[in-house]
Structures are given as C-alpha cells and as structure tokens.
C-alpha positions in Angstrom: -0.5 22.5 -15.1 -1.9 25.7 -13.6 -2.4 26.4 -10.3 -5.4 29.2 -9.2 -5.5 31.3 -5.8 -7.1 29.5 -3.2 -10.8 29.1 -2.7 -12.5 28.6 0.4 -13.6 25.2 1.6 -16.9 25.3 1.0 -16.6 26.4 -2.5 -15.2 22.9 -3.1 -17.0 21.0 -6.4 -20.6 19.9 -4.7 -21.4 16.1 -4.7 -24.1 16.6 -6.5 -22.2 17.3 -9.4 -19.8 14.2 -9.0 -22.6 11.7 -8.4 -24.3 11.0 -12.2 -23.4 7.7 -13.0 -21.2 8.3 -16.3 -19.3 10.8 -14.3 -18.7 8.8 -11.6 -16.8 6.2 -13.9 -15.2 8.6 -15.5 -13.8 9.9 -12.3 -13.1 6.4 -11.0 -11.1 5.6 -14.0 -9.6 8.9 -14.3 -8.2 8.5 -10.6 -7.1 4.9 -11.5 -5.2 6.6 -14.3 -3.3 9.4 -12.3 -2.6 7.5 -8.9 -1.4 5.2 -11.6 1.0 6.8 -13.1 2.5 8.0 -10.2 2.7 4.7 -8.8 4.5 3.7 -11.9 7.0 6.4 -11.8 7.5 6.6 -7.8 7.8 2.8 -7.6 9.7 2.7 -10.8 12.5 4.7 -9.0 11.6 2.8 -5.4 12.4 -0.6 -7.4 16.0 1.6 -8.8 16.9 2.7 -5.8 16.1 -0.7 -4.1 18.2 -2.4 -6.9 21.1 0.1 -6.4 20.9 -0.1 -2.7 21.2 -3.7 -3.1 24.4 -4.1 -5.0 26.0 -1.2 -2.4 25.1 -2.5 0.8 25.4 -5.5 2.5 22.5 -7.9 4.0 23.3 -6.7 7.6 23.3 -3.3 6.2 19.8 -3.5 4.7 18.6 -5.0 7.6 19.5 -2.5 10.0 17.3 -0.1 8.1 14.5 -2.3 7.6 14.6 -2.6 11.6 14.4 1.4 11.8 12.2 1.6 8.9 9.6 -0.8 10.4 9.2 0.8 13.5 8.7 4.4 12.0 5.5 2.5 9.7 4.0 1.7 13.1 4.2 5.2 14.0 3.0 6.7 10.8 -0.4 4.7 10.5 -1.4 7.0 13.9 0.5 10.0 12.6 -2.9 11.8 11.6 -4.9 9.9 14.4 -7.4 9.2 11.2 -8.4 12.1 9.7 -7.4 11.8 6.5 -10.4 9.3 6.0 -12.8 11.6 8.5 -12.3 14.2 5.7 -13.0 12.0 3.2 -16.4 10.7 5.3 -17.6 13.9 6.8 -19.9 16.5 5.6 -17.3 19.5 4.2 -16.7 22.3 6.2 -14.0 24.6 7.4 -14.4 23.8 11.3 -14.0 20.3 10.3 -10.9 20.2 7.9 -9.4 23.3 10.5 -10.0 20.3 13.9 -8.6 17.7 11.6 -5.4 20.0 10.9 -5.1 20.5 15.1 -5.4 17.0 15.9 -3.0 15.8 12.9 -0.3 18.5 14.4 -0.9 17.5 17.7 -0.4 13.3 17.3 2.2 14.1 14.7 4.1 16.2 17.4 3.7 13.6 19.9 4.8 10.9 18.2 7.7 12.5 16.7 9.0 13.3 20.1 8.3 9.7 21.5 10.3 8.5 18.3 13.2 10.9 19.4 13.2 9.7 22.9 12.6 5.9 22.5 15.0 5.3 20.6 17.4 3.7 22.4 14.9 1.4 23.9 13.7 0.3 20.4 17.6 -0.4 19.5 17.6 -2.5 22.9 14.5 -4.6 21.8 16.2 -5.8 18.7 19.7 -6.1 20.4 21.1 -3.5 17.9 22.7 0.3 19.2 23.1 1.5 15.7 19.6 1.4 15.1 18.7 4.6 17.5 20.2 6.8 15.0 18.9 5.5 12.6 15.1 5.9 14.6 15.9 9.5 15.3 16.2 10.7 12.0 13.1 9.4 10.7 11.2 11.0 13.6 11.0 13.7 11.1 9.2 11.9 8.6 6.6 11.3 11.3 6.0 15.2 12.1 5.6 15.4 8.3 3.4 13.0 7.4 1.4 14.2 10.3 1.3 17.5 8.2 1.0 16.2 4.7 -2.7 14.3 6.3 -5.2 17.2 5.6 -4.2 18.6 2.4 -4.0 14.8 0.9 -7.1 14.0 1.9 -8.6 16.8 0.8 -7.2 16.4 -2.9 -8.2 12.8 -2.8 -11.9 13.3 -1.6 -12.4 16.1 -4.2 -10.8 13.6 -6.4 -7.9 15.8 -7.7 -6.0 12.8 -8.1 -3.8 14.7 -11.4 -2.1 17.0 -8.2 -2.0 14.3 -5.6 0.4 12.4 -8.8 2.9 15.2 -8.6 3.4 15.3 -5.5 4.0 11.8 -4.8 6.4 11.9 -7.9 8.1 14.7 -6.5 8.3 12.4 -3.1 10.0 9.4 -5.0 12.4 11.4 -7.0 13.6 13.2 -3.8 13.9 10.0 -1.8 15.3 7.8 -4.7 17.8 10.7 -5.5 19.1 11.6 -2.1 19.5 7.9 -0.6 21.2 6.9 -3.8 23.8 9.9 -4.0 24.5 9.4 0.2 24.8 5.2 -0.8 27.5 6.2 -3.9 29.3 8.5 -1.1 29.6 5.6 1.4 27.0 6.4 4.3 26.0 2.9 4.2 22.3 2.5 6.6 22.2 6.0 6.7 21.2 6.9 3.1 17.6 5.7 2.9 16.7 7.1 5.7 17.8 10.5 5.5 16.8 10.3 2.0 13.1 8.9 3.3 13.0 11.6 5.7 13.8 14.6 3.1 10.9 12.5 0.7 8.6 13.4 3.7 9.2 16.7 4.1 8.6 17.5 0.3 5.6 15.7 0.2 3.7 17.9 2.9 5.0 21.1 0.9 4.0 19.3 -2.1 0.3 18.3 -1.1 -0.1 22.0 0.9 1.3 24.1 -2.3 -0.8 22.0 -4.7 -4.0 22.3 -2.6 -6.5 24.7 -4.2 -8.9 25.2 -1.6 -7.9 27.5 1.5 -7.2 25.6 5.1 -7.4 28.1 7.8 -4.2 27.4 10.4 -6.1 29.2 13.3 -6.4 25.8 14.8 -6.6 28.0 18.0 -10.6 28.5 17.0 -12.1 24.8 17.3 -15.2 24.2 18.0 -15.6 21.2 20.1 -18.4 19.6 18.0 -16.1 19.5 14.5 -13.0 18.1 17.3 -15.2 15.3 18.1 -17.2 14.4 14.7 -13.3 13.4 13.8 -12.2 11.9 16.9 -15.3 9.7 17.0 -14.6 8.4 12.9 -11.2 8.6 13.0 -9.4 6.6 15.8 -11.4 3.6 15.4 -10.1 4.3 11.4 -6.7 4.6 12.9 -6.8 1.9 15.3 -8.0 -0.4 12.0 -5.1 1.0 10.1 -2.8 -0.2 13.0 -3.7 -3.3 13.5 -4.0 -4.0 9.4 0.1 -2.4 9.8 0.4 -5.1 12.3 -1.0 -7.8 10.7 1.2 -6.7 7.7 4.5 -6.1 9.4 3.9 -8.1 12.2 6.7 -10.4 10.6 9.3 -7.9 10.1 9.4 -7.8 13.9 9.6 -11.3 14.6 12.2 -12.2 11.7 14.2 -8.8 13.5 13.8 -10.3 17.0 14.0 -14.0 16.3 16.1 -14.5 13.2 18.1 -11.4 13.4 19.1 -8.0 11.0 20.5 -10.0 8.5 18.0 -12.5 8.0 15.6 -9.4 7.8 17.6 -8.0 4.8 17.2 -11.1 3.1 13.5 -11.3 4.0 12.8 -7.5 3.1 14.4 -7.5 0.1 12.4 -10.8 -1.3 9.0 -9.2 0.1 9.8 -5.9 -2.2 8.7 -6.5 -6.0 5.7 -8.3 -4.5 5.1 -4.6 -2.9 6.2 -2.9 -5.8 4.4 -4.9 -8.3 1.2 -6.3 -6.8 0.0 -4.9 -3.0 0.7 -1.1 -4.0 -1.6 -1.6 -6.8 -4.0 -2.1 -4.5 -3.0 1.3 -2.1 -3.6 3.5 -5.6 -6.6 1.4 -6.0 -7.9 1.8 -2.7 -7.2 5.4 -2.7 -9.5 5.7 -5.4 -12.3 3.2 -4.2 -12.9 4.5 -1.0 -14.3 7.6 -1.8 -16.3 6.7 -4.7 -17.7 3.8 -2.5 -17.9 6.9 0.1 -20.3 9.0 -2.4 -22.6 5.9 -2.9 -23.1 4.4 0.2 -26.7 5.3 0.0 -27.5 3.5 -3.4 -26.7 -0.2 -2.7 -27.1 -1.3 -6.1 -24.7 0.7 -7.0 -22.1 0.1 -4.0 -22.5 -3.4 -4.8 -22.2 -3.6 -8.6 -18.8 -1.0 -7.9 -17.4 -3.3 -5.4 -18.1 -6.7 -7.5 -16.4 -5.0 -10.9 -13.1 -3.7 -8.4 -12.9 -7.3 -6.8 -13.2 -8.9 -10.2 -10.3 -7.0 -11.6 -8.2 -7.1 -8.1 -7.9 -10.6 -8.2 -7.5 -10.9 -12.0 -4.3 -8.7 -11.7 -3.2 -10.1 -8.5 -3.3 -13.1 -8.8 -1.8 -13.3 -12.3 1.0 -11.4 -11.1 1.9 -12.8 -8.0 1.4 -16.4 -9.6 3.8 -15.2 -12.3 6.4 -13.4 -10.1 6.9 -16.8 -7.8 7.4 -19.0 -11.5 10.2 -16.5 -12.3 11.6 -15.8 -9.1 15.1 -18.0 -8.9 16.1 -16.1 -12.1 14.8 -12.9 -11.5 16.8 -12.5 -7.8 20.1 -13.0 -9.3 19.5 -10.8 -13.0 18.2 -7.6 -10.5 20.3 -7.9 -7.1 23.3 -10.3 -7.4 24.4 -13.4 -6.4 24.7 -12.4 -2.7 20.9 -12.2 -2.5 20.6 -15.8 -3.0 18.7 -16.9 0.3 15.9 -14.5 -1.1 14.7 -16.5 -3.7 12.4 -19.2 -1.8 11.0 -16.1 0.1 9.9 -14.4 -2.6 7.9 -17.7 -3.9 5.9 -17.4 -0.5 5.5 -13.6 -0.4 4.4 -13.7 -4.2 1.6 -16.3 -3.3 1.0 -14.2 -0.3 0.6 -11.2 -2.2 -2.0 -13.5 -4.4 -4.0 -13.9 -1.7 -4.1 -10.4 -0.5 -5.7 -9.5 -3.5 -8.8 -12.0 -3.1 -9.5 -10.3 -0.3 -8.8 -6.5 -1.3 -11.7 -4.1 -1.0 -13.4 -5.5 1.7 -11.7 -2.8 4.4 -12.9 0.0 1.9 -16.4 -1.2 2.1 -16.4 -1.1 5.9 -15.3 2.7 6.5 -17.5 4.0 3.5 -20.8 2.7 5.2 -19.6 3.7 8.5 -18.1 1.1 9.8 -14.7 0.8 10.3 -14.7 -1.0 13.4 -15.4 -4.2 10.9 -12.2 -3.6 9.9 -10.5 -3.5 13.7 -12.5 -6.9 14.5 -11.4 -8.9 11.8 -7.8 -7.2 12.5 -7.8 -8.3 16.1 -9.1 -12.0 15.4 -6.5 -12.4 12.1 -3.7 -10.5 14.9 -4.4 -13.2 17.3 -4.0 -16.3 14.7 -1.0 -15.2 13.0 1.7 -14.0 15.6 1.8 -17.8 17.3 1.8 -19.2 13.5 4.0 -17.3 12.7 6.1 -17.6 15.8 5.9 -21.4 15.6 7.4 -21.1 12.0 10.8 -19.2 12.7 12.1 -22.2 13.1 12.2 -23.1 9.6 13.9 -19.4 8.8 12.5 -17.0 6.6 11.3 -19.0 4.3 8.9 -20.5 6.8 7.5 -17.2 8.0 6.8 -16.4 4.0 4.4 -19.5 4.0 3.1 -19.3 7.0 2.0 -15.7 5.8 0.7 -17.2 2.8 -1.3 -19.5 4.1 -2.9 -17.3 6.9 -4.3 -14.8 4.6 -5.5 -16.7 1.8 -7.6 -17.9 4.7 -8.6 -14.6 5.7 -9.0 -13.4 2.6 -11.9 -15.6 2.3 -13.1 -14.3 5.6 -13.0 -11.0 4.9 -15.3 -11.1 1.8 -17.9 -13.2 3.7 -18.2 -10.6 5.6 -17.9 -7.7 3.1 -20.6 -9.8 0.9 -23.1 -9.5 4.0 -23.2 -6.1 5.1 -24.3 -4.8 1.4 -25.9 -7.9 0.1 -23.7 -9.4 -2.3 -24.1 -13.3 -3.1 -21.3 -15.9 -2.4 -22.2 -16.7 -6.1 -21.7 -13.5 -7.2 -18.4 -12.9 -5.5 -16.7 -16.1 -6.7 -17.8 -15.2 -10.6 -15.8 -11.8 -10.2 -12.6 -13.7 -8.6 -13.0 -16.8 -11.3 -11.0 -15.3 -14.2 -8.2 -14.5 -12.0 -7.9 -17.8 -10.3 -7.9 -19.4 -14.2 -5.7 -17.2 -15.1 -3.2 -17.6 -12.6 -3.4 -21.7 -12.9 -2.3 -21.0 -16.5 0.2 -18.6 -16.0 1.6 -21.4 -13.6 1.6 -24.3 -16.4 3.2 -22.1 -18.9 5.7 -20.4 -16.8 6.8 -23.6 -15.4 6.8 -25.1 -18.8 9.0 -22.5 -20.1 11.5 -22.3 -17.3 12.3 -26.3 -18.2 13.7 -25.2 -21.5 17.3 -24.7 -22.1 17.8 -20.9 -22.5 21.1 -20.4 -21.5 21.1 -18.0 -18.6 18.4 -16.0 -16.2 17.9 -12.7 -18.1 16.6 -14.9 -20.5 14.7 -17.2 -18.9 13.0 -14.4 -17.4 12.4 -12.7 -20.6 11.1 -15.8 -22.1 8.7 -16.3 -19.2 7.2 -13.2 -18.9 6.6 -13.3 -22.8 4.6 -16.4 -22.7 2.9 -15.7 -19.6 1.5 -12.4 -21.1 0.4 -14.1 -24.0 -0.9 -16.8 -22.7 -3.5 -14.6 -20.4 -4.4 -12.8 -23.2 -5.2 -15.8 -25.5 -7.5 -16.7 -22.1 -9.4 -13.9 -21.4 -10.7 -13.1 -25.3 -11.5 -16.6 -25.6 -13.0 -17.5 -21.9 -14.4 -14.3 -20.7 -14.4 -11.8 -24.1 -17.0 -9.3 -22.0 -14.5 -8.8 -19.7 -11.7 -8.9 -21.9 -13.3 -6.0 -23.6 -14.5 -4.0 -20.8 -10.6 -3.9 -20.3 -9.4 -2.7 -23.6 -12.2 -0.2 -23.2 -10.5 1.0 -20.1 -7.3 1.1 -21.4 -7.8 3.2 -24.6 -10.1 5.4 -22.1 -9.3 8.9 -22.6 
C-alpha cells in the first residue's frame, strides 16, 4: 500500500465522479468489503482478548471496568461535538474541515479534563473507589478520539475505506496485545483500560498518517461562517448520537447502580458476541451507508431503492444470527468462558433477541442525517429514552436476565417505529418495507426449529453441540433462500464473488 504526499483539500476526488450508478455500487460494496475485514480482524482479536480476559479475571473484576468503560462511551459520543458527520454532509472545503479540527480539539480537551476531575464523583455514584483510577486513565482515550474525528471522517466521506481498515486493525492489535500482556502480568481491572487507552492513541496517528489530503492546523484562522455551518449540523448529530448511547447503555448504568459490579460482569460479558457478531455489523455497515445515502439524497428513487436493498439484507443477517446465537447460547458460554460464567447464559438469550430486533430497525438513523435531518433521530431517542429507563427500572427486580428482556422487548417495538417513520420521510411503502425484512424473519423461524431440534440430540458435550448447531443452521438457511427467494439468494453470491 503506498502512500503519496499530501494534497490539498479541495483536490479531493469530485462527487461528480463518484455518483454514476455502477460506481456507486461498486464503491458501496467495495466499502462493505474493507470496513469488513477490519471488523473481522479487530473484533476477531476483541472476541480473544475478551475470551482471555475472561478466564483471568474475575466477575467483580470485569465489572469494575465495564463501570469505567461505560462512562468513558458517554463521553466519547460528544468527543468531536459532531463533526465527523458535518464533514461527511458539508460542501468540502479547507475552512470547514480546519473549524471542525478546532471544535473537535476544543470538546475533546474539555471533556478529557472533566473525565480527570470527576472521577471520584463517578466512583461515588456507583459506590466503587477503585473505579476513579480506572476513569482517569481513559480520559486519554477521550482527548484522542477527539483528535482521530477529522481525519476519519475525511477517509470515510472520500470513501477510502482500504486506509480507514488499517488503522482500525492497527487499533485492535494494539489494544488486544497490550491488555492481554498487562492481564498475563497480573494488573487485573487495569489492563483493558490502559490497553484501550494506548488503542486510542494509535488510532488518531493511524487515521492522521494515512490521510492523503492536507488539514491545515492553523485552527487560529476560522472564519466564523465554516465554525457555525458545523456547529449548526453537528450538535443536534451529537446530541442524537448521545441519546442513541443512552438508549444503548442506559442499562449498563442501572445493572451498575441497582444490581451491582458483579452482576455487570455477568451482564457485559453475555451482551458481547451479540456486539461482536451482530450490532457491529451494522456500525461497518452504517459507516458505509451514510455517505452513499449522503451523495443521493437528491434522487429519491434512488435513496429509496438503496435503503430498501440495505434493510433487506440487515435483517436477513441479523436476525438469522441473533436467532441462532440465543439456540446455542447454554453451550456456547461454557466452551468460550468457563464454567464461572454460568449466570450469563439466560442473558445472552435476551441480548441475542435484542440484537434481532435492532437489526429490523437499522438504517433508519442514517436516512435522517443524510437528508438533513438528524433531529429525527434525537426525537425518537428522547421518546424511546423516556419508555425504557422506568421498564427497565421496573425489571431489576428479576436480575439481569430481566433487564435483557425488557430490552428486547422495547426495541423490537421501536424498531417498528423507527421504519414508519424512515418509510415516510422518502416515500417508501409499508408493503415494500415488510418484503425486504420477510426473508430474514423466515429465516430466523427456521434457524429456530432446526437449532432447537438439534440441541435435543445426544451429542455428548457442548463443543459439539455447538458445532453441530451451527452446521445445520447454515445449511438449513441456505437450502431456504435458493429455494424461497433464489433472486435474492443470487444477488448475494454475486456480492460475495465481487471483485
């Protein structure tokens, strides 16, 4: 891979260029591909690390940095005060990419700084002093992320999605390698962060060092016009992106506050392969979506065929997965973590489900900031906010494994919500959207009759039995889509051999 001098800005590749239909799908798929791959590798060694992790540390341990770890996500969503989607949305320009490199310094700063000195009061709201540590260190991740926002966004709206892959593999193997190596040397809570806080800092080199184009760093020399043409798109993007971390997370802080650290390491660890396997599929492809959608918002026919084909194969992959993964899950917790991780299997049914249900309504928030508007997106948040802390509240009393369902069950209904309203602001028929979701939903009803089926029979032990499941399931949803939807079972091989 070689890597030119810097150009300027404005000699980035013109839209004009990127917009001709066949090159437009080439570049989706093409993006898929990369931020693929490096979602394979980067979670591939997330899913190690976790696995390792688990089998050093205890419960409480784990818990104690999912309470730190939590936080610091809160805190990250604002770190670029939204600019990393203004760049994508906004006419290109040096005074604008130069404000959006000010303002992401200046909120990264500021949070950072709040991180180091609140500390101790977010250790005293969940009753635990070894948790300000813990905080402190990963106020650094904060400061870079904050600096990592322009030069990823930049890559991603120019669609250079081969560079943005190595340096998010170069973020994994950094993270993975370092919190491993402290966790072998017995620093217990302390090794992921540290480790996630050195991850940080090489993925803002990383993304800066890859970019081609030239960013000036006179943010001295702003105009006030480019300062608010990203202040205007991007806090009500920000705010959105907070309130979707809420809705998210939202249950990490009640499980930490109500049920304890422990209960948290059981409850974080069960919501992981759903996030590895399923919901970050969705991040790469939302990365990818929202600035094709971005490039098309003027040709609705268009907009509308892209979005229908990207919820169709959303929910077929999501819901087949997340179906499958709560049919294997009592084997699968022991045969990857151990014995001790026991009072994570029910969990991980709910989360799976839950993860099923994000997917029927994936999409929709990428629709709403590439038309230009993302305050959709902070409406919805706000009402869905409102519904689920109470529910969810209400169903700490039945442990974690209540506050799994209750999740469940809140955004399937949401989900539905969210593509009503998706559907109406670029014309897309009810009919229409529940064809593209259909041959998930078949799908995962038969991945649930033959994973079940073959969990019943007497294999001998869970490595097996998960084997064995997997297998059939696979099979089985192949047999189903050549024989009930062959155009869409041959639209996908076609993507796959793609080159």
């Amino acid at each position: 891979m070689r890597f030119g001098k810097p150009r300027p800005l404005t000699e980035a590749r013109t839209p004009a260029d990127l917009l001709a239909p066949s090159t437009l799908a080439n570049l989706g798929a093409r993006g898929a591909m990369w931020q693929g791959f490096a979602q394979v590798v980067g979670k591939g060694i997330v899913l190690l690390t976790t696995i390792v992790l688990a089998r050093l540390l205890s419960p409480e341990e784990y818990g104690l940095i999912a309470l730190a770890l939590v936080v610091m996500a809160y805190a990250e969503t604002l770190a670029d005060a939204g600019v990393a989607q203004a760049l994508v949305y906004l006419p290109r320009s040096a005074e604008i990419a130069r404000s959006a490199l000010l303002i992401s310094i200046l909120m990264g700063g500021v949070l950072a700084a709040g991180a180091l000195v609140g500390a101790p009061l977010i250790s005293e709201f969940f009753g635990r002093e070894e948790v300000t540590s813990l905080v402190q260190v990963l106020a650094v991740s904060l400061l870079a992320t904050a600096l990592a926002a322009v030069p990823e966004s930049l890559l991603r709206r120019e669609l250079r999605f081969q560079r943005l892959t190595a340096a998010t593999v170069i973020r994994a193997v950094v993270t993975g390698a370092l919190s491993m190596s402290l966790a072998f040397a017995g620093y217990g809570a302390w090794s992921l962060p540290i480790g996630t806080a050195a991850g940080s800092i090489m993925y803002a080199v990383s993304c800066w060092v890859l970019l081609p184009e030239h960013v000036s760093w006179r943010i001295w020399h702003v105009d006030s016009q480019s300062f608010r043409a990203n202040l205007t798109y991007g806090f009500p993007v920000a705010g959105s992106n907070l309130l979707a971390r809420l809705i998210f997370d939202i249950d990490y802080l009640i499980i930490g506050r109500m049920l304890g650290a422990q209960a948290l390491g059981f409850y974080i660890l069960a919501f992981r392969l759903p996030e590895l396997l399923i919901i970050n599929v969705f991040f790469v492809l939302s990365s990818v979506m929202f600035p094709l959608y971005a490039r098309v918002r003027n040709e609705p026919v268009r907009l509308q065929n892209g979005y229908l084909k990207s919820v169709q194969m959303q929910a077929l992959y999501g819901v087949t997965a997340g179906v499958g993964l709560a049919v294997v899950a009592p084997a699968l917790v022991p045969v990857l973590f151990g014995d001790q991780w026991d009072a994570a299997v029910l969990p991980l049914v709910f989360l799976a489900l839950y993860a099923s249900a994000r997917s029927l309504g994936a999409g929709a928030n990428d629709v709403y900031k590439a038309i230009g508007r993302p305050s959709l997106s902070i409406w919805i948040s706000i009402v869905r906010l409102a519904v689920l802390i109470p529910v969810l509240l209400f169903a700490t009393q039945w442990g974690i494994a209540g506050v799994a369902a209750a999740q469940f069950g809140v955004t399937l209904l949401f989900a539905a919500g969210m593509q009503t309203v998706a559907a109406k602001v670029i014309g897309v028929r009810g009919g229409q959207l529940m064809r593209a979701v259909l041959p998930g939903l078949v799908c995962g009803a038969i991945v649930t009759l033959v994973g079940l089926g073959v969990r019943t029979l007497p294999l001998g032990n869970e490595l097996l039995t998960v084997s064995a499941v997997v297998a059939a399931c696979v099979a089985a949803v192949f047999a189903a889509l050549r024989l009930g939807f062959p155009s869409l079972y041959r639209e996908l091989l076609a993507l796959a051999f793609r080159r």
